[in-house]
C-alpha positions in Angstrom: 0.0 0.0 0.0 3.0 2.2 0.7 4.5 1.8 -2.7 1.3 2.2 -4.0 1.0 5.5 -2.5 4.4 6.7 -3.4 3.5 5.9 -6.8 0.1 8.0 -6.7 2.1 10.8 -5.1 4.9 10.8 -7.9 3.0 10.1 -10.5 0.7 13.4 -9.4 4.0 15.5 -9.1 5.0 14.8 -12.5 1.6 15.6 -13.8 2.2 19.3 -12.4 5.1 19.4 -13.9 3.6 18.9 -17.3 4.6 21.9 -19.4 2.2 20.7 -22.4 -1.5 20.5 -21.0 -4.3 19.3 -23.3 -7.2 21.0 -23.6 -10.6 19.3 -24.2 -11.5 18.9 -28.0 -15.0 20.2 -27.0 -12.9 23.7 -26.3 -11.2 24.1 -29.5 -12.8 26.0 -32.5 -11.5 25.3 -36.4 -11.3 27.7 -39.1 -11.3 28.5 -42.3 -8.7 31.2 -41.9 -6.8 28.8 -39.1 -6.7 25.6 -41.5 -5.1 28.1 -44.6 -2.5 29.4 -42.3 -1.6 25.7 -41.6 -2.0 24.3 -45.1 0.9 27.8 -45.6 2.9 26.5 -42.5 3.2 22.9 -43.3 4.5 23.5 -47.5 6.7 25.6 -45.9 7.8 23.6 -43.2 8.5 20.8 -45.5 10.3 22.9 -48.9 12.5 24.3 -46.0 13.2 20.9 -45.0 13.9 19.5 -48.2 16.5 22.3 -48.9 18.0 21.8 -45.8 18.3 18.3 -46.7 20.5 19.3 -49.5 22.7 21.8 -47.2 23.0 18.7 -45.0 24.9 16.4 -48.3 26.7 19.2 -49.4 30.6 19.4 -48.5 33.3 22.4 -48.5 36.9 22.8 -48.3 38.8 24.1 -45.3 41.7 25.7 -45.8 44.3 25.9 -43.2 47.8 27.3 -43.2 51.0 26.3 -41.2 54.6 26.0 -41.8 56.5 23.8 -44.0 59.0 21.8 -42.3 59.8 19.1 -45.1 63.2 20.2 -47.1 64.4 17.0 -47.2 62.4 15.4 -50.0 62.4 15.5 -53.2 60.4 17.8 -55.8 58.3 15.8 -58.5 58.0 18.7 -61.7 55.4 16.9 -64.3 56.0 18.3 -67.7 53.8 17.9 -71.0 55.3 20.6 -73.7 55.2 20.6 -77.3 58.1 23.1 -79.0 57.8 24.0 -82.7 61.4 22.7 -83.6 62.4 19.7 -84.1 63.9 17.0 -81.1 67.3 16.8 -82.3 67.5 20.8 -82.2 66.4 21.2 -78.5 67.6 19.7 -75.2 65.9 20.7 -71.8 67.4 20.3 -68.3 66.9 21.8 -64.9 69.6 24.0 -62.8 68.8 24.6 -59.4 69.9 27.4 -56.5 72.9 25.5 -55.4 74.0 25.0 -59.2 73.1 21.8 -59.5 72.3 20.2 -62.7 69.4 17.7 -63.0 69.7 14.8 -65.4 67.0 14.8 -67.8 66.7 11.0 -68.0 63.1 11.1 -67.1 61.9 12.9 -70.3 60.9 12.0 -73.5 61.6 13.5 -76.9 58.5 12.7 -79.0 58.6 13.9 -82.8 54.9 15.2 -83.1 52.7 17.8 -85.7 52.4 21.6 -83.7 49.2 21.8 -85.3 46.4 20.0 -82.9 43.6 17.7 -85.0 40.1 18.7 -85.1 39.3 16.7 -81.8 42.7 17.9 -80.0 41.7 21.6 -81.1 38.1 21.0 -79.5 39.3 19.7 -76.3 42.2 23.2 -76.3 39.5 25.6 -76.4 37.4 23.7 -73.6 40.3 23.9 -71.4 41.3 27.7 -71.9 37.2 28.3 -71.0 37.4 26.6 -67.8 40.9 27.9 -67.5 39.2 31.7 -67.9 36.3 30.6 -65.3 38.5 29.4 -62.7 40.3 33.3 -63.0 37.1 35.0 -62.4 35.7 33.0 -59.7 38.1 31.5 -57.5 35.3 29.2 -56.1 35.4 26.7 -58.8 38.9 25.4 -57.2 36.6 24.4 -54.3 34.8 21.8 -57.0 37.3 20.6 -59.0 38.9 19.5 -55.3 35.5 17.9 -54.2 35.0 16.2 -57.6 39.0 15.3 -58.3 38.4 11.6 -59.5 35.4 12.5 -61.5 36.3 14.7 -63.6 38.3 14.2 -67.7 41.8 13.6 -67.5 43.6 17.3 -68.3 46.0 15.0 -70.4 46.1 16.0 -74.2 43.8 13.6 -76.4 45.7 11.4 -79.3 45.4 12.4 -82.4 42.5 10.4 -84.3 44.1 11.0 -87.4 47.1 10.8 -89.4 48.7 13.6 -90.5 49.9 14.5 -93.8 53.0 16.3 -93.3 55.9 14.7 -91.5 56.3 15.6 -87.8 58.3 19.1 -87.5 58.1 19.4 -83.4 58.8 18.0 -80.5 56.7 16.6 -77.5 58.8 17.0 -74.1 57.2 15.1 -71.6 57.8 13.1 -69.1 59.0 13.7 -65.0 62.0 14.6 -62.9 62.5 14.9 -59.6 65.0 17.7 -58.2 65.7 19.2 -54.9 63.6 21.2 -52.7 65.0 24.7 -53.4 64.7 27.4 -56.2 65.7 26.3 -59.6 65.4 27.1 -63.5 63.6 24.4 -65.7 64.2 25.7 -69.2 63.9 24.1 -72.9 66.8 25.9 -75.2 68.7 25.2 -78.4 70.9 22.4 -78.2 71.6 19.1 -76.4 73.0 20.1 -72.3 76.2 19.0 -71.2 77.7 19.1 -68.0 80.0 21.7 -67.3 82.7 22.3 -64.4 81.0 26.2 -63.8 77.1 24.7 -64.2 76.6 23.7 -68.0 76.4 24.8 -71.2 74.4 23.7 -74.6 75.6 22.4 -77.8 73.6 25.1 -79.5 76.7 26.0 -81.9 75.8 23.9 -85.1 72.2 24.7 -84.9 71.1 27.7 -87.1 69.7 30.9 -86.1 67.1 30.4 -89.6 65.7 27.3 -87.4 65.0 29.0 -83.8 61.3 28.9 -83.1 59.8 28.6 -79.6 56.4 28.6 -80.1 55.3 26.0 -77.9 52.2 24.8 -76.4 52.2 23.8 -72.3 49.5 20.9 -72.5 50.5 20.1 -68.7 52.8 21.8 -65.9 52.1 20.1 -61.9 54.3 20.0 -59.2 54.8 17.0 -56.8 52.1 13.7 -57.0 50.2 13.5 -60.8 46.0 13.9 -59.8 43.7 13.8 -62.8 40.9 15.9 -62.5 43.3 19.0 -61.4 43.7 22.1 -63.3 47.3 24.2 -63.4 47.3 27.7 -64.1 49.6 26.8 -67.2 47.8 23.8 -68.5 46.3 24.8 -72.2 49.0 27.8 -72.7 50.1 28.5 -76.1 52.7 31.1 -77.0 53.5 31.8 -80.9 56.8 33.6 -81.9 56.7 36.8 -83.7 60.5 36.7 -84.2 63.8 33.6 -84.1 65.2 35.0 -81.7 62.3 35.2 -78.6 62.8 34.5 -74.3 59.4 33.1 -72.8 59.9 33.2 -69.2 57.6 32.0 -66.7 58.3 32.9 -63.2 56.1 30.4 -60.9 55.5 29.9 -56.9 54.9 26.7 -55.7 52.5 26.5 -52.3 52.9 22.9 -50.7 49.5 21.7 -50.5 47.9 18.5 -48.4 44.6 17.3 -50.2 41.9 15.5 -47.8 38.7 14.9 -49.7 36.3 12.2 -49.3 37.7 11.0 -52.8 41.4 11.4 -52.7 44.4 12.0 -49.9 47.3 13.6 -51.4 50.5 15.3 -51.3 51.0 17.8 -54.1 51.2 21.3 -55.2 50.1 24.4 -56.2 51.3 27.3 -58.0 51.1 30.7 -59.4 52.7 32.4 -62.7 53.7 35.5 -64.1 54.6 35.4 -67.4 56.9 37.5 -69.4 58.3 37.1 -73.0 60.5 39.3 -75.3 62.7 39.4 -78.6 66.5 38.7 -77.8 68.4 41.9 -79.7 71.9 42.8 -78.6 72.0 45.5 -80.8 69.5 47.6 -78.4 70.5 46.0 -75.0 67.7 43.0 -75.2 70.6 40.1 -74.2 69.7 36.6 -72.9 69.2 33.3 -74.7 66.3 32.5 -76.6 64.0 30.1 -75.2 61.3 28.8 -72.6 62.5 29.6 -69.2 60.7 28.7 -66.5 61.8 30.0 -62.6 60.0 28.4 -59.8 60.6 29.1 -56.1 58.9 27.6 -53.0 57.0 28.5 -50.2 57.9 28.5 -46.6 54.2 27.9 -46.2 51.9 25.3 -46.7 48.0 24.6 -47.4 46.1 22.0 -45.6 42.7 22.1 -48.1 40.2 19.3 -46.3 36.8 18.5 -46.7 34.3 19.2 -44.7 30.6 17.9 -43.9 27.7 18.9 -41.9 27.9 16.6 -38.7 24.4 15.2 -38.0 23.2 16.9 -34.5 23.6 20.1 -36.4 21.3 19.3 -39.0 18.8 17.8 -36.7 19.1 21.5 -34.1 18.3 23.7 -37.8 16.0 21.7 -38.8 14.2 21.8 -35.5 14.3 25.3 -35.9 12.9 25.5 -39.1 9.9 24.0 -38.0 9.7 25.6 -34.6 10.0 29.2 -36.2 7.7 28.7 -38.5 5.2 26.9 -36.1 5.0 30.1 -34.4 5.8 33.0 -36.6 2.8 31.8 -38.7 0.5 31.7 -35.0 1.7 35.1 -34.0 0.8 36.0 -37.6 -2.8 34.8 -37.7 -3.5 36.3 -34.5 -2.2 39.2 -35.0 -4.2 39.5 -38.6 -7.6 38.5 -37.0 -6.9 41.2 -34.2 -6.9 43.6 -36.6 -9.7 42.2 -38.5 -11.7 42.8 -35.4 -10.7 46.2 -34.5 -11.3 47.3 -38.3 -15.1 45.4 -38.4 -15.4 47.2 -35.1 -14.1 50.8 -36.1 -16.1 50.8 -38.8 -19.3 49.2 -37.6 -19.0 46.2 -39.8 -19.4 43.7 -37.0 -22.1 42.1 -35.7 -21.8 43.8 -32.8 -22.7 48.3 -33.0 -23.2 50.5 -30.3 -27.2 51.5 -28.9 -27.8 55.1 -30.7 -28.8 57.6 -28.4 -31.7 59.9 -29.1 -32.4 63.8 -28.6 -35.1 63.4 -25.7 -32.6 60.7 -23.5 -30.0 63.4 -24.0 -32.4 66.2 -22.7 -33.1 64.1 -19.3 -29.7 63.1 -18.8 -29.0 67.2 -18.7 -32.1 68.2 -16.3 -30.9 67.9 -12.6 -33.1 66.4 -10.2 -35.9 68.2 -8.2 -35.6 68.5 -4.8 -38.0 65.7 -2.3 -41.7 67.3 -1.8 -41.1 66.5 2.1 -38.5 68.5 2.9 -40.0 71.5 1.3 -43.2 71.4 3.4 -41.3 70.5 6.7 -38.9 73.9 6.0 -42.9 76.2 5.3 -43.7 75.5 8.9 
């Protein structure tokens, strides 16, 4: 009997507590205005919630910076260029800070045709329009991170025809890897040789009638290969107006660790400022005619991670959602029937109008009382 006491006792103390009483259905008065505002609340209440839905699956990149303390390893330089001269007339090699030659072993001299194929052409201008995008809105980087292993390969198509002239450039592509520092990759006249004071080219027996540097960059990446990304020089074609012409191309590297939901990586990215100009002693324009390209590194690197919506903070906005609209739309209808009712009111629209009053209960109202008939005869005696 005790416990069943305690129980009645508890049981009542919790139903004080209730913060939600329930009012009788015989109370409660539908509508017509009340079940539109609803029918309002609940489409609302459930487009919101279908676009936070989408908020929810989206991702975006974080982008944190902190010091580079790797100098130890190596530099991967991924190279895809096409020169207008031929293979045997061209050598290309990299010279770092510290003087230090690079062997080229990990290029390839392919005899190719400058001019791209229908197809190859196609796929050139689509690149230079995303190329243009990604200048103008910054953003797009974000997307091309998120969607790395879905997207083309930034590699040039092969031909898909034969073509009818024999080959009268030459494809450099390949890899190397060099050291960690500043250095000058650079594609000149002649084969390189290594040299006691740095190193030279064998650029003597080659005629000044041949020199053209046109070339066309179809892909420049530092450190790990990822299809899908886009380099600031990918798709960059320069055309000589003279034999004698320096392209330069000086470039930062940024370190960069990729953490998507796709792909981890290790790689790079970079920036460019080009520069390019016709090689005449005669009016103090000296150098060496060629493609020079100058890169330097940062001391600083970018940690670009992906992030998503963790699912407690989806669940608190979307109970908000519904909450605010639950009661913005309530304060909303009561406050338009309120004034509803004071305007039927105001202007006697209602069912309920105030009693007119006429001349004569005016006249009455105004007249003051006479005096009691016994107190006048008591004050005659």
């Amino acid at each position: 009997m005790r416990r069943l006491v305690s129980r009645k006792k508890a049981l009542t103390l919790v139903k004080e507590l209730d913060a939600f009483p329930k009012v009788p259905e015989s109370y409660v008065e539908t509508t017509a205005s009340g079940g539109t505002v609803s029918l309002i609340a609940f489409t609302a209440m459930a487009l919101l919630a279908f676009l936070e839905f989408f908020v929810y699956r989206d991702t975006w990149m974080q982008y944190e910076y902190e010091v580079d303390k790797d100098f130890s390893s190596k530099l991967r330089i991924n190279i895809d260029i096409t020169v207008a001269m031929r293979c045997q007339f061209v050598g290309a090699d990299v010279l770092d800070l510290a003087e230090t030659m690079v062997a080229s072993d990990g290029l390839h001299y392919e005899p190719v045709t400058f001019d791209l194929s229908p197809q190859q052409r196609l796929w050139h201008r689509t690149l230079l329009m995303i190329q243009d995008r990604l200048r103008e809105e910054h953003s797009l980087q974000d997307v091309i991170f998120k969607t790395v292993l879905k997207g083309s390969p930034t590699a040039l198509p092969p031909r898909e025809d034969s073509p009818s002239q024999s080959p009268a450039a030459c494809r450099i592509h390949g890899h190397l890897y060099v050291n960690k520092v500043a250095g000058n990759f650079h594609i000149t006249v002649g084969k390189a040789i290594p040299h006691p004071r740095g190193h030279a080219h064998l650029a003597a027996l080659v005629s000044h009638d041949t020199y053209n540097f046109s070339h066309r960059i179809d892909h420049l990446s530092f450190g790990e290969e990822i299809p899908g990304i886009i380099n600031p020089l990918d798709g960059t074609e320069k055309v000589c107006t003279d034999h004698n012409q320096m392209f330069q191309y000086f470039i930062t590297i940024v370190p960069t660790k990729l953490n998507t939901y796709q792909i981890s990586a290790d790689t790079n990215q970079y920036s460019v400022t080009e520069r390019e100009r016709v090689i005449n002693h005669a009016v103090g324009s000296h150098g060496v005619s060629g493609i020079f390209m100058k890169y330097d590194i940062s001391s600083l690197m970018v940690k670009v991670t992906e992030q998503h919506m963790p699912l407690w903070r989806f669940l608190v906005r979307l109970c908000g959602i519904i909450g605010g609209i639950f009661s913005t739309t309530g304060m909303i209808h009561g406050m338009v029937g309120f004034l509803v009712d004071v305007v039927c009111c105001r202007f006697k629209l209602g069912v309920y109008k105030p009693r007119e009053m006429g001349l004569l209960d005016d006249h009455v109202k105004n007249e003051a009382p006479a005096p009691p008939l016994e107190a006048t005869e008591n004050h005659t005696h």
